[in-house]
MDAnalysis code that builds the backbone (N, CA, C; Angstrom):
import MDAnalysis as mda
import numpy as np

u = mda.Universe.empty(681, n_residues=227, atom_resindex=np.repeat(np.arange(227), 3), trajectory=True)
u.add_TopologyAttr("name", ["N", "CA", "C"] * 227)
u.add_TopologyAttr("resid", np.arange(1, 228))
u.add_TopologyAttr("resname", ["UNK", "UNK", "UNK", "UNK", "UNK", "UNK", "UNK", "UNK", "UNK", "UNK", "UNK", "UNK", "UNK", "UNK", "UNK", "UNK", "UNK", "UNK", "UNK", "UNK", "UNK", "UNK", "UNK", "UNK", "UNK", "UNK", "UNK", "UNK", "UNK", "UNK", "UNK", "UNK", "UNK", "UNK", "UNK", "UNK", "UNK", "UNK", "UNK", "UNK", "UNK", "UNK", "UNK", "UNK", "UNK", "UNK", "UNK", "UNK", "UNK", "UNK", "UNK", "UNK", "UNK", "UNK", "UNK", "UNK", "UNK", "UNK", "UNK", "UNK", "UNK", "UNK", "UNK", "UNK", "UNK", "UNK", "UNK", "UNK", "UNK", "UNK", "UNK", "UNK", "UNK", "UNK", "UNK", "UNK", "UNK", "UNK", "UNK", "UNK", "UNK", "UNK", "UNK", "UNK", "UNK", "UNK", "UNK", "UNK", "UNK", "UNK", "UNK", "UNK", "UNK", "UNK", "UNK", "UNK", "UNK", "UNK", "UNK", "UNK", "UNK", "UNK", "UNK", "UNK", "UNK", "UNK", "UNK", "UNK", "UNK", "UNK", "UNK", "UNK", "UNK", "UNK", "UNK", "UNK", "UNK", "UNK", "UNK", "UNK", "UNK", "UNK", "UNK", "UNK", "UNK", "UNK", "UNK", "UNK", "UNK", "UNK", "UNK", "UNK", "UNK", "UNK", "UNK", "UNK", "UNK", "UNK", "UNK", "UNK", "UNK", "UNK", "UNK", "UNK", "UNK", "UNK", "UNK", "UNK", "UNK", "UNK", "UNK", "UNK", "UNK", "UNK", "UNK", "UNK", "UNK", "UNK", "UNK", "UNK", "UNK", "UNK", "UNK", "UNK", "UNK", "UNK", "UNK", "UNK", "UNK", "UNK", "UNK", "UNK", "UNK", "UNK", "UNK", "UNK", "UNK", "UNK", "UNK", "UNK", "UNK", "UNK", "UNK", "UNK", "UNK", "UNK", "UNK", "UNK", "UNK", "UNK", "UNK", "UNK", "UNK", "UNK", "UNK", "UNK", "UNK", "UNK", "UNK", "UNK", "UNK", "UNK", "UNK", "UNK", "UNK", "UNK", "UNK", "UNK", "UNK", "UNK", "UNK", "UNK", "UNK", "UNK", "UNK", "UNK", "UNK", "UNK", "UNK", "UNK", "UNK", "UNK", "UNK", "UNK", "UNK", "UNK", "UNK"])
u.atoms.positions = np.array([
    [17.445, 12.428, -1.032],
    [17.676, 11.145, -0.376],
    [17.401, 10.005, -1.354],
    [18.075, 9.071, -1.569],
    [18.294, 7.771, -2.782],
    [17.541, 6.595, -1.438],
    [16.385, 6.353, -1.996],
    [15.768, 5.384, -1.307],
    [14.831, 4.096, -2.084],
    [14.853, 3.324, -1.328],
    [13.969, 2.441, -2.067],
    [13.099, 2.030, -1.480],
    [11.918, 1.488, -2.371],
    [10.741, 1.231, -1.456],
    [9.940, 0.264, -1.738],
    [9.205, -0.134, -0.923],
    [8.526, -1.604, -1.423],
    [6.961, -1.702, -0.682],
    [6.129, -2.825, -1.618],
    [4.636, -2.463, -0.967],
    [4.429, -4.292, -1.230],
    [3.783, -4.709, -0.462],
    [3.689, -6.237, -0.086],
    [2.303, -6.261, 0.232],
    [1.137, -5.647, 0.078],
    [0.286, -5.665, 0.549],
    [-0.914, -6.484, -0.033],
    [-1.075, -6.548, -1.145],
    [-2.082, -6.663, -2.049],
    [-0.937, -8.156, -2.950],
    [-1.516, -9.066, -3.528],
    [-0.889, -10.337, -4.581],
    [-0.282, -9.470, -5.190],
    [-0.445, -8.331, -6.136],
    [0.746, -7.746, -7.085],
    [1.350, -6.784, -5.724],
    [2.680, -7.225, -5.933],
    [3.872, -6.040, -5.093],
    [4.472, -5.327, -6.185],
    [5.289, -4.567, -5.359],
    [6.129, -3.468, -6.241],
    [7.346, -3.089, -5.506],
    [8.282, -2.666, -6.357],
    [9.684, -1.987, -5.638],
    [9.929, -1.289, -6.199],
    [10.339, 0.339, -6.142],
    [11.066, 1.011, -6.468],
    [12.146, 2.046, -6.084],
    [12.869, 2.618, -6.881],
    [13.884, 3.166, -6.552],
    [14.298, 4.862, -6.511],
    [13.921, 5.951, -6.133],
    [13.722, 7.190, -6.186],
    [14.828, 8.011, -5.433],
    [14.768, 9.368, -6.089],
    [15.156, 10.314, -4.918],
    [14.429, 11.564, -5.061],
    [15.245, 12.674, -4.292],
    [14.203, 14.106, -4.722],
    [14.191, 14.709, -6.029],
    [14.757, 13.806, -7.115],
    [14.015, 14.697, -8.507],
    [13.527, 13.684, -9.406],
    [12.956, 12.318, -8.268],
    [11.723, 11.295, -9.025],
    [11.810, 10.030, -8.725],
    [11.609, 9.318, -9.919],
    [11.784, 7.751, -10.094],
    [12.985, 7.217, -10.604],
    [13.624, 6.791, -10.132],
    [14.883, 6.133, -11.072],
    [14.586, 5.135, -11.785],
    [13.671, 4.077, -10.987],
    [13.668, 3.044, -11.515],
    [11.985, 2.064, -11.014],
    [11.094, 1.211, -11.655],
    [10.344, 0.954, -10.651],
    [10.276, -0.735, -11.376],
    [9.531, -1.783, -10.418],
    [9.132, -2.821, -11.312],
    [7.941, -3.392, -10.296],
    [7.261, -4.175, -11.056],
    [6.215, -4.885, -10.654],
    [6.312, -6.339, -10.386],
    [6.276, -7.583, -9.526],
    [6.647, -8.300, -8.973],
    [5.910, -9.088, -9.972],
    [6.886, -10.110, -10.240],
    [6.634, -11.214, -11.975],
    [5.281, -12.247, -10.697],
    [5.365, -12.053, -9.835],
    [4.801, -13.606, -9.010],
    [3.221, -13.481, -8.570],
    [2.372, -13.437, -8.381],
    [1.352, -12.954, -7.912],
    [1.523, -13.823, -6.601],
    [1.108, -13.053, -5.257],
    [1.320, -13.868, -4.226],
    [2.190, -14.452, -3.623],
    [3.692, -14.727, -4.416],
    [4.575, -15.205, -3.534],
    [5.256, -14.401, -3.632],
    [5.356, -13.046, -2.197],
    [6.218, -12.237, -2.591],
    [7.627, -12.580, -1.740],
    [7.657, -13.923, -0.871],
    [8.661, -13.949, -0.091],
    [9.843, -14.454, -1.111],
    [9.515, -15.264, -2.234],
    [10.585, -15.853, -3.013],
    [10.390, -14.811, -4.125],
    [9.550, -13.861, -4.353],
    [9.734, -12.751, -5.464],
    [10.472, -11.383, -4.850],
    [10.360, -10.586, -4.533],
    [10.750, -9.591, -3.486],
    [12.307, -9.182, -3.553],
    [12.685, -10.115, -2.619],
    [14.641, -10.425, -2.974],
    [14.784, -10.390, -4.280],
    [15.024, -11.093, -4.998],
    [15.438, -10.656, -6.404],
    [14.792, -9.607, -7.382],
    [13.696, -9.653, -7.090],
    [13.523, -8.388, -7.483],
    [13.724, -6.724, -6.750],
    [14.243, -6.620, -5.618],
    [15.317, -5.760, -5.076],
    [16.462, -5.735, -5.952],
    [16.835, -7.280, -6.191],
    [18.405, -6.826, -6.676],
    [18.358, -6.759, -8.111],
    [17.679, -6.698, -9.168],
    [17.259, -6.683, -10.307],
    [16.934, -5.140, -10.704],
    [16.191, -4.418, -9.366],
    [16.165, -3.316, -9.465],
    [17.377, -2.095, -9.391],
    [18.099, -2.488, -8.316],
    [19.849, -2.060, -7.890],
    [20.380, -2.217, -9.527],
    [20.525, -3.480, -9.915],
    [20.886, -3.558, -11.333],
    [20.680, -2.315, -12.575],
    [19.539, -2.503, -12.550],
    [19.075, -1.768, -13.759],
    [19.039, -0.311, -13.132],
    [18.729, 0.065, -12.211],
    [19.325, 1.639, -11.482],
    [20.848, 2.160, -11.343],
    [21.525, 0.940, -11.830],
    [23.268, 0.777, -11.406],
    [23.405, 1.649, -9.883],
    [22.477, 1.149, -9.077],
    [22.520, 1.742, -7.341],
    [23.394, 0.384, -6.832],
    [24.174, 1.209, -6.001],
    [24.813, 0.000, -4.669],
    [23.753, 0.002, -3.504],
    [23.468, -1.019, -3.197],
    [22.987, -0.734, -1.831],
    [23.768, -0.055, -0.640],
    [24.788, -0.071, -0.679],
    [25.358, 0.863, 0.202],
    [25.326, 2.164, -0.170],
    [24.594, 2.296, -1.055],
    [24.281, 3.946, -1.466],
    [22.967, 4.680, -0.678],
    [22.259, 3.130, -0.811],
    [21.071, 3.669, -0.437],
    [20.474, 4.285, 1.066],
    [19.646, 5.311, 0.799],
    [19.653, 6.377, 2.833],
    [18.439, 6.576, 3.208],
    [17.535, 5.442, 2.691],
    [16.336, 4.951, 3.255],
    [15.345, 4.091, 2.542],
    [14.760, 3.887, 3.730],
    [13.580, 2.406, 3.005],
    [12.239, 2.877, 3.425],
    [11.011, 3.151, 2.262],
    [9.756, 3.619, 2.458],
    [9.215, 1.913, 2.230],
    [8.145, 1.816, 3.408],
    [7.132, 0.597, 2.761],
    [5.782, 1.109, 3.090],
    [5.130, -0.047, 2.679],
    [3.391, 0.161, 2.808],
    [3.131, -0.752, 3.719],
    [2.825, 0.365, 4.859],
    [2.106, -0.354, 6.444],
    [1.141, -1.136, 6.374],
    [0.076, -1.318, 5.012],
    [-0.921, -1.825, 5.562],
    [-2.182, -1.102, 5.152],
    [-3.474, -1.951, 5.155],
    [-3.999, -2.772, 5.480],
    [-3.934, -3.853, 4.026],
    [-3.688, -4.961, 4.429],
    [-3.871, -5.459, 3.020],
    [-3.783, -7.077, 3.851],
    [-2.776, -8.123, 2.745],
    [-2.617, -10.023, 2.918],
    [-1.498, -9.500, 4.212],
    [-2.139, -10.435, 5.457],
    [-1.782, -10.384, 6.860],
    [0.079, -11.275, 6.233],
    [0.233, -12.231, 5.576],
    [1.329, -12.917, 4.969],
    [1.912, -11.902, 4.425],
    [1.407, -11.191, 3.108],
    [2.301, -10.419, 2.432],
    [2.765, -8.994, 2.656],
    [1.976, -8.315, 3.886],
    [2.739, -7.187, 4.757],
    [3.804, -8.177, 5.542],
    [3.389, -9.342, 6.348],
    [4.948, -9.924, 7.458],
    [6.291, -9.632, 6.321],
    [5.675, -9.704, 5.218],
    [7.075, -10.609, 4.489],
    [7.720, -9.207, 3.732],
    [7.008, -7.709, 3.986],
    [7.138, -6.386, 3.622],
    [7.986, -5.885, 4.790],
    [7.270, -6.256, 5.779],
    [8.130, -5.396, 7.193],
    [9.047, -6.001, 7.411],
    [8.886, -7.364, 7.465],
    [10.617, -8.046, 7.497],
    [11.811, -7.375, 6.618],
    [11.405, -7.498, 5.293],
    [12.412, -7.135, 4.600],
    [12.884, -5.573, 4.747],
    [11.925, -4.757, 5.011],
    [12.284, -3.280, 4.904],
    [13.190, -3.278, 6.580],
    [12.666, -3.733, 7.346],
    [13.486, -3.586, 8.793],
    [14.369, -4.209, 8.787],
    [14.581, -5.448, 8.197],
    [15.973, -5.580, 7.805],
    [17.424, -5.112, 7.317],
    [16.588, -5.002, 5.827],
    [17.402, -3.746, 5.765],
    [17.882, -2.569, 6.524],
    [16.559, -1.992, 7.504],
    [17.421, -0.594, 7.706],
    [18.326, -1.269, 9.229],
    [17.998, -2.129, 9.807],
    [18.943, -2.888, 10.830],
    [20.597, -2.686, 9.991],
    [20.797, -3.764, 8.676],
    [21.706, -4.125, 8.611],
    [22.560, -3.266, 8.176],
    [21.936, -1.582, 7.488],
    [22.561, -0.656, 7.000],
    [22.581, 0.484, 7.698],
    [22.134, 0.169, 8.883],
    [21.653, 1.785, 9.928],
    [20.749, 3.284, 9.022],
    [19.496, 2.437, 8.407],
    [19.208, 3.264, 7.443],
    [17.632, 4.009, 8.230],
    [16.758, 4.943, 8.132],
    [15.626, 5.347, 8.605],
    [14.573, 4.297, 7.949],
    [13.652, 4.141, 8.679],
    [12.523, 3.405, 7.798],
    [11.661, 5.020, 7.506],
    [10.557, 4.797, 6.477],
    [9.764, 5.737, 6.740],
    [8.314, 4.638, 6.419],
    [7.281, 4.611, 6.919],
    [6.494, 3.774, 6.631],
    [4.845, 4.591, 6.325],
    [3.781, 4.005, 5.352],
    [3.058, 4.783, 4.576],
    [1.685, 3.542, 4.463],
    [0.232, 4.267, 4.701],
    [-0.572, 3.496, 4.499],
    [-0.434, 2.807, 3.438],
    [-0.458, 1.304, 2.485],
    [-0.640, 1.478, 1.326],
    [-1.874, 1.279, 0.472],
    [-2.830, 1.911, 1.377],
    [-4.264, 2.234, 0.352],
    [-3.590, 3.731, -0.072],
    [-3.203, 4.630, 0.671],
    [-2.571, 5.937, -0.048],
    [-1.781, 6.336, -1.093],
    [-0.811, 4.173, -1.094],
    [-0.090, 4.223, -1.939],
    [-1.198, 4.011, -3.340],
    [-1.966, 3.864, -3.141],
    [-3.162, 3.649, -4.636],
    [-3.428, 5.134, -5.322],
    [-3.703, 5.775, -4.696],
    [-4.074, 7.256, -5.244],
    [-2.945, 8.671, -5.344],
    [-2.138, 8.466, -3.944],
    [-0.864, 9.573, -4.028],
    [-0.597, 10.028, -5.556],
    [-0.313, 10.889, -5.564],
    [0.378, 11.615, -6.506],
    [-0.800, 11.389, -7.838],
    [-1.784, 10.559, -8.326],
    [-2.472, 10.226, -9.154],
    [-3.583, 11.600, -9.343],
    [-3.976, 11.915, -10.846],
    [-4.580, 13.141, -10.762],
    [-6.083, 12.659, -10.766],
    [-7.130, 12.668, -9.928],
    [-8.507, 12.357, -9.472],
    [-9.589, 13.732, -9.790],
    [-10.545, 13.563, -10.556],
    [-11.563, 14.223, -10.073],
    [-12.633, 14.134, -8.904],
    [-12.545, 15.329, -8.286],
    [-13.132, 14.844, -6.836],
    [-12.486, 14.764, -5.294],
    [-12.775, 13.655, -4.737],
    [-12.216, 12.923, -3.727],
    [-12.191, 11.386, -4.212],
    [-10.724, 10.975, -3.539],
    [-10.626, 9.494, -3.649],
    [-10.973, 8.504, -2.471],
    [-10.879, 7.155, -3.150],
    [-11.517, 5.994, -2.243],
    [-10.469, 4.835, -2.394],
    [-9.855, 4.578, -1.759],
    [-8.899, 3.498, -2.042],
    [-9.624, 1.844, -1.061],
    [-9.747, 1.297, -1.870],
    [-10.520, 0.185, -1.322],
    [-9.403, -1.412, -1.517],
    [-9.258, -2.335, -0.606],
    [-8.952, -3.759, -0.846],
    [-9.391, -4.502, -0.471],
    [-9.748, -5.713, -1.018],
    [-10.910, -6.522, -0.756],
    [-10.200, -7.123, 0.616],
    [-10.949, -7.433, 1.487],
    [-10.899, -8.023, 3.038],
    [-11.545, -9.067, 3.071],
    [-12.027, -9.741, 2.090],
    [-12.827, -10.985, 1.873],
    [-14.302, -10.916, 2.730],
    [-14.843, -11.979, 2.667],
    [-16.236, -12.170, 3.535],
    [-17.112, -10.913, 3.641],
    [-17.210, -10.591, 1.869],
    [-17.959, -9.223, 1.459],
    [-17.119, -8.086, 2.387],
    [-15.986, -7.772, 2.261],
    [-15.953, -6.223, 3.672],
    [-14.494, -5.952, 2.665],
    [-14.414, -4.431, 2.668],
    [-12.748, -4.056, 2.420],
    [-12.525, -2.711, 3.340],
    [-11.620, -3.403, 3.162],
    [-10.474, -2.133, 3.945],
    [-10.634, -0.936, 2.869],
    [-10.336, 0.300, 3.417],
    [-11.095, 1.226, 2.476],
    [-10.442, 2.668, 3.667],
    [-10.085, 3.895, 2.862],
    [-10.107, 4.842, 3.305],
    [-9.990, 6.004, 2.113],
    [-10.245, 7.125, 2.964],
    [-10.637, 8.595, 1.779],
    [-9.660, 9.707, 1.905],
    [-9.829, 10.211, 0.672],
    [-9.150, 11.155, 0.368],
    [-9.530, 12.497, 0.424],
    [-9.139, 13.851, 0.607],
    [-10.437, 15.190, 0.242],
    [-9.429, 15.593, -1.399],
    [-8.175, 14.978, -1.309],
    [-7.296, 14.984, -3.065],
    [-6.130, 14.607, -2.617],
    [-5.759, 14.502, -3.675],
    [-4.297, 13.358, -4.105],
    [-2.917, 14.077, -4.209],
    [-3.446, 15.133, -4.839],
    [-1.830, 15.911, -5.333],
    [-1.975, 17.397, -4.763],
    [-1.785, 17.983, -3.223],
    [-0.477, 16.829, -3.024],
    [-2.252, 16.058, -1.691],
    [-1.367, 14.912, -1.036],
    [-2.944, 13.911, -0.653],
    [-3.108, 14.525, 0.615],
    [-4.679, 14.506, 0.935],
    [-4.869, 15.136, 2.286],
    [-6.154, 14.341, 2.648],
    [-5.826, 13.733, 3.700],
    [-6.502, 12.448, 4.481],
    [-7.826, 12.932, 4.512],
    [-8.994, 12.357, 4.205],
    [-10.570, 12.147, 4.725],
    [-10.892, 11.792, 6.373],
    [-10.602, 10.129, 5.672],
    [-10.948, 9.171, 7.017],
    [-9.554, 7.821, 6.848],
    [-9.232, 7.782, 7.797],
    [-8.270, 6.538, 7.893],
    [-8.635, 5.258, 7.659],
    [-7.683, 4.213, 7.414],
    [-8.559, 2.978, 6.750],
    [-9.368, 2.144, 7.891],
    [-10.308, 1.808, 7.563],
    [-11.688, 0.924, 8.173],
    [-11.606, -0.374, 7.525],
    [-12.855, -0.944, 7.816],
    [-13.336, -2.343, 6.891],
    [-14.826, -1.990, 7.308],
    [-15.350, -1.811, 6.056],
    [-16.873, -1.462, 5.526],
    [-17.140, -3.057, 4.795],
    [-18.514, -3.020, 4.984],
    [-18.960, -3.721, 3.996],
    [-19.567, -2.510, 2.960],
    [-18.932, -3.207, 1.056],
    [-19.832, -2.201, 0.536],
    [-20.547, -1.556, 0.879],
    [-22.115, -2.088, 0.554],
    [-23.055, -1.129, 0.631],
    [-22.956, -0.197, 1.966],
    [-22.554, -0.273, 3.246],
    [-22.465, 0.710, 3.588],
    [-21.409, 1.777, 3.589],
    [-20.034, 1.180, 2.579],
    [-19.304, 2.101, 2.431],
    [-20.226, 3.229, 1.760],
    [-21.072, 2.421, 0.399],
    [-21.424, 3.412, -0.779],
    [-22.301, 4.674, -0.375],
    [-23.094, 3.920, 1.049],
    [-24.186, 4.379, 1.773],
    [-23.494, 6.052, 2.378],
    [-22.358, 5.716, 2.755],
    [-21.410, 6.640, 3.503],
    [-20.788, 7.964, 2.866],
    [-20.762, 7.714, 1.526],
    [-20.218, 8.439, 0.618],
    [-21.136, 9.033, -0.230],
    [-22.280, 8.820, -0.207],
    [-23.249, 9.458, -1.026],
    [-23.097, 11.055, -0.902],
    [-22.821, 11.653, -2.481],
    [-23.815, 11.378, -3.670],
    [-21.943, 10.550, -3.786],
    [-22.476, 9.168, -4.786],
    [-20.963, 8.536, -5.314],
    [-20.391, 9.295, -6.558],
    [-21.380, 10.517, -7.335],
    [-20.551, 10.677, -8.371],
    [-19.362, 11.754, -8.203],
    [-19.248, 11.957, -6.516],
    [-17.994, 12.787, -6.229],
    [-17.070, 12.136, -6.005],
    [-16.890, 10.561, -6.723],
    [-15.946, 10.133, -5.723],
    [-15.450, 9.536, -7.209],
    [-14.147, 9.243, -6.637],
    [-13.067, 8.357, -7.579],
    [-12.671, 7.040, -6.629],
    [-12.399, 6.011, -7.295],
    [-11.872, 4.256, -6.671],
    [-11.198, 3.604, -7.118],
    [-10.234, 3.787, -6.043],
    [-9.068, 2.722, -6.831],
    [-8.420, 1.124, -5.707],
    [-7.876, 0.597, -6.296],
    [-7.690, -0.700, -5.115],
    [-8.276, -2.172, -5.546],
    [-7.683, -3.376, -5.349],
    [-8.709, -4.020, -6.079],
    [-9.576, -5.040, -5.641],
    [-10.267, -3.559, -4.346],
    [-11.854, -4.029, -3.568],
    [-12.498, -3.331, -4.713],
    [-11.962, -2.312, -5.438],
    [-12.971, -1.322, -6.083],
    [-13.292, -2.069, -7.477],
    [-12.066, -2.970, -7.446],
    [-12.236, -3.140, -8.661],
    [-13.392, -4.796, -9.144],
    [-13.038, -5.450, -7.320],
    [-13.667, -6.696, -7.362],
    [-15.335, -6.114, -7.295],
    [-15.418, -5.048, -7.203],
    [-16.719, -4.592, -6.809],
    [-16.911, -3.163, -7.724],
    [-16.730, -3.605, -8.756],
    [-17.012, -2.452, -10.019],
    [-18.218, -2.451, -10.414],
    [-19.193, -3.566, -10.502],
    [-20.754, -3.178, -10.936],
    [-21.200, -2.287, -9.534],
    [-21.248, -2.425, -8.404],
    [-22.042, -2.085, -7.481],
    [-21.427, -0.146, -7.108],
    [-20.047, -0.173, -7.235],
    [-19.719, 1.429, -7.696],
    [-20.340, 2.243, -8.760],
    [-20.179, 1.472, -10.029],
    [-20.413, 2.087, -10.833],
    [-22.123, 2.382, -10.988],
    [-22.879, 1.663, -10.694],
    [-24.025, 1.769, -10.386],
    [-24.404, 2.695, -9.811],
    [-23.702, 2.712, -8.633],
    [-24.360, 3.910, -7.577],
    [-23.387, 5.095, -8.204],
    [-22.803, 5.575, -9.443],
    [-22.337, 6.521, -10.011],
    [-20.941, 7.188, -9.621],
    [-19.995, 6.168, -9.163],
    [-18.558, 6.525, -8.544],
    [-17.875, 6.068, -9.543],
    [-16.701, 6.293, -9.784],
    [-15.608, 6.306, -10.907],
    [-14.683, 5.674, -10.441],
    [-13.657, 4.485, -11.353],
    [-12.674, 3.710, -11.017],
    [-11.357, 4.202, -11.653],
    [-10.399, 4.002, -11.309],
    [-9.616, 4.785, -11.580],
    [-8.849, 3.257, -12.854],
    [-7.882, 4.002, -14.364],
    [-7.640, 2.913, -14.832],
    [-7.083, 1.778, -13.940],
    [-6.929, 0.349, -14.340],
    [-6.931, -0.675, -13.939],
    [-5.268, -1.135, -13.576],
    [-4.753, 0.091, -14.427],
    [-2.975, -0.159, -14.561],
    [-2.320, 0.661, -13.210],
    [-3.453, 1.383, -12.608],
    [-3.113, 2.551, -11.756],
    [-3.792, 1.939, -10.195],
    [-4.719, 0.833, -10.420],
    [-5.746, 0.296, -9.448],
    [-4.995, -0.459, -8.395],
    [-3.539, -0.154, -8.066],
    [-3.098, -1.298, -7.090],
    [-1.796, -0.210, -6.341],
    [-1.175, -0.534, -4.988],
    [-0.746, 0.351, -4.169],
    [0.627, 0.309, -5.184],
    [0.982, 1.655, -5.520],
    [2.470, 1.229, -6.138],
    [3.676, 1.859, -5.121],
    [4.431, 1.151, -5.548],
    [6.010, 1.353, -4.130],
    [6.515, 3.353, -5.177],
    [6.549, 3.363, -6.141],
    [6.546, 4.606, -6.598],
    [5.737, 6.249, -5.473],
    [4.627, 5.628, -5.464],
    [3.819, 6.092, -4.594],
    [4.598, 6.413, -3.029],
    [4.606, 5.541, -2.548],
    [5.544, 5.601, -1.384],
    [6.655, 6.120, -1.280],
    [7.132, 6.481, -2.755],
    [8.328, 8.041, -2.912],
    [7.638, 9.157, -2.886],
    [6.700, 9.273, -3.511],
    [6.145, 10.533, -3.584],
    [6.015, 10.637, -2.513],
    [5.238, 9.974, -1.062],
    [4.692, 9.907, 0.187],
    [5.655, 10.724, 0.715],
    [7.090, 9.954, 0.675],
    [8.302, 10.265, 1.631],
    [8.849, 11.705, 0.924],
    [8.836, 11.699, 0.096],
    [9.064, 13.085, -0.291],
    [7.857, 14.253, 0.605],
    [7.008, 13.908, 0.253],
    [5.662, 14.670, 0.782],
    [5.353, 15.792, 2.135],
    [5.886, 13.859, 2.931],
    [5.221, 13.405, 4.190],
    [6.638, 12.966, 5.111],
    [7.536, 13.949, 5.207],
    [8.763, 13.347, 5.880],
    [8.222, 12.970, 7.247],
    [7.126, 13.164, 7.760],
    [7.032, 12.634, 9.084],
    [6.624, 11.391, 9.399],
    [6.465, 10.213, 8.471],
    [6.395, 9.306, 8.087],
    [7.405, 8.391, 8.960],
    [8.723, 9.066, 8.711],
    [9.051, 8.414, 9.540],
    [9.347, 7.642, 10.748],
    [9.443, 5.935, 10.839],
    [9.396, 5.428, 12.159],
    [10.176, 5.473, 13.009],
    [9.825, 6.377, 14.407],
    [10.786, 6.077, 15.527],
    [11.593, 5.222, 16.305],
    [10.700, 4.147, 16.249],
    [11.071, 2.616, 16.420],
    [11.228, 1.543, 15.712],
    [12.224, 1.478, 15.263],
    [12.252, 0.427, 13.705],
    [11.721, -0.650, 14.494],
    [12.533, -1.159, 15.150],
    [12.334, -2.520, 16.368],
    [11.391, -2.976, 16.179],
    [10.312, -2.101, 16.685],
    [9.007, -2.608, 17.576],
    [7.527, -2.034, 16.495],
    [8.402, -1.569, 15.100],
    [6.820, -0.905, 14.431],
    [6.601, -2.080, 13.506],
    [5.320, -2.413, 13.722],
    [4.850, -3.430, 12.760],
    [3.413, -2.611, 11.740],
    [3.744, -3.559, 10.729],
    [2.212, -3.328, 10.125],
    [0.496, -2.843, 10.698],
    [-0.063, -2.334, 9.948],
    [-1.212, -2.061, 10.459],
    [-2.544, -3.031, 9.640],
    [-2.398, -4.427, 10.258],
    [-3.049, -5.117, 9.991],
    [-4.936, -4.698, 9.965],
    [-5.305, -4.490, 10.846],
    [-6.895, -4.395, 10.820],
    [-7.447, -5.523, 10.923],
    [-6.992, -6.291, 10.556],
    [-7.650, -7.827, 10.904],
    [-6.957, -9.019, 11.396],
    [-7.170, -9.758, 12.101],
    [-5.735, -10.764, 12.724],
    [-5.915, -12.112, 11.628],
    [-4.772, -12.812, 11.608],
    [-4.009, -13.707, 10.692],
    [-5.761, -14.530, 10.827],
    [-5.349, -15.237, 9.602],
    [-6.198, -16.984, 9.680],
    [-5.868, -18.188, 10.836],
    [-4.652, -17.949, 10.795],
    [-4.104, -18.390, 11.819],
    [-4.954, -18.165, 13.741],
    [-5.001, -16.919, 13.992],
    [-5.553, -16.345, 14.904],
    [-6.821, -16.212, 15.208],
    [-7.810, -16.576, 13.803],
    [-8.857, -16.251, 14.049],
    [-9.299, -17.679, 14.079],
    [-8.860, -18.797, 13.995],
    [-8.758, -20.196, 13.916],
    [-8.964, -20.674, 15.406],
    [-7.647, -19.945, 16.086],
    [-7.758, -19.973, 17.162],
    [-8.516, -19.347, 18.059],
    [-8.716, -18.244, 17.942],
    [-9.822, -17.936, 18.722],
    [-11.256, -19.125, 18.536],
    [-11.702, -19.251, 17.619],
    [-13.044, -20.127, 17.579],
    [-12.745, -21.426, 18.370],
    [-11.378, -22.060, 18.214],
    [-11.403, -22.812, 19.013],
    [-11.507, -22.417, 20.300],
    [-10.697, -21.590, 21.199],
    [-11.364, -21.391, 22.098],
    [-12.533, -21.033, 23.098],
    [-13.791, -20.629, 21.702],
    [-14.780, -20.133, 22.466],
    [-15.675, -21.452, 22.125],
    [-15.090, -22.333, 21.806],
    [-16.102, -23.937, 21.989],
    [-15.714, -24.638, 23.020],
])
């Protein structure tokens, strides 16, 4: 299956282009943070240099989540779009999983993103290749993630909660994974769909992201209402 895939979750995004014997093509989003005016052209930049038509293409993998409440909207838009306007399957994929999938780990992995106000989103691995779920993603504050995982020198971390929080890992004796590898890649999310065909969403319509935390927007509002 010739699919493409995209991860909006985290300031650096990614898109790439795969089928069942790999990568065709992948790139990393020139913009940090604005992935609504980066994204689109870098879709079609990618088609380019893959010499893919989009009418070739027979599915769209993204990263559900948990990550920027803005830069998943502006992930699920585009991937459901697409499969609207081409009658294509979505298949959709944590993208803390997209951090570690297919990556070779000693141990068990930890895919962490910072959630601000000291806490990240964070979930585990028991291994990567091929990946087989721990615990699904949460929001820990550090220390009791580290608390949770003890002894840390079984563990590997990637994501960049792990990375905003590299003295306090490495301390307690857990391992980061390199820094080039530390962020959800849309590559990843081929391997997934290759993997994990059950991935796929039943309801393009109505499946949204798996936020974990509600907008700024929302949480704005709530305080106003409880004054």
């Amino acid at each position: 299956m010739l699919m493409l895939a995209l991860d909006t979750s985290t300031d650096i995004g990614s898109v790439a282009i795969g089928d069942r014997e790999g990568i065709i093509a992948a790139s990393t989003l020139p913009a940090q943070g604005a992935h609504s005016e980066a994204m689109l052209p870098a879709i079609r930049d990618l088609l380019t240099r893959a010499d893919v038509a989009i009418g070739h293409l027979e599915g769209v993998a993204v990263g559900s989540g948990p990550g920027s409440f803005t830069g998943l909207r502006v992930g699920a838009a585009l991937a459901k779009g697409l499969c609207f306007a081409r009658g294509l399957p979505l298949y959709a994929y944590s993208s803390l999983s997209a951090v570690v999938a297919g990556v070779s780990v000693e141990g068990s992995a930890c895919a962490m993103f910072d959630a601000r106000g000291g806490r990240v989103f964070a979930a585990t691995y028991q291994s990567t290749i091929p990946l087989v779920d721990l615990a699904g993603p949460q929001i820990w504050t550090v220390p009791e993630l580290i608390a949770e995982l003890q002894p840390l020198d079984a563990w590997t971390f990637g994501g960049d909660g792990a990375r905003r929080h590299e003295d306090l890992i490495v301390a307690a004796g857990g391992r980061l994974l390199p820094e080039d590898h530390s962020r959800p890649r849309a590559e990843a999310l081929l391997h997934l769909a290759r993997e994990r065909p059950e991935g796929q969403v039943g309801d393009v319509r109505s499946w949204q992201p798996e936020y974990l935390l509600p907008s700024a927007a929302e949480r704005l509002s709530d305080r106003r209402v409880l004054r």
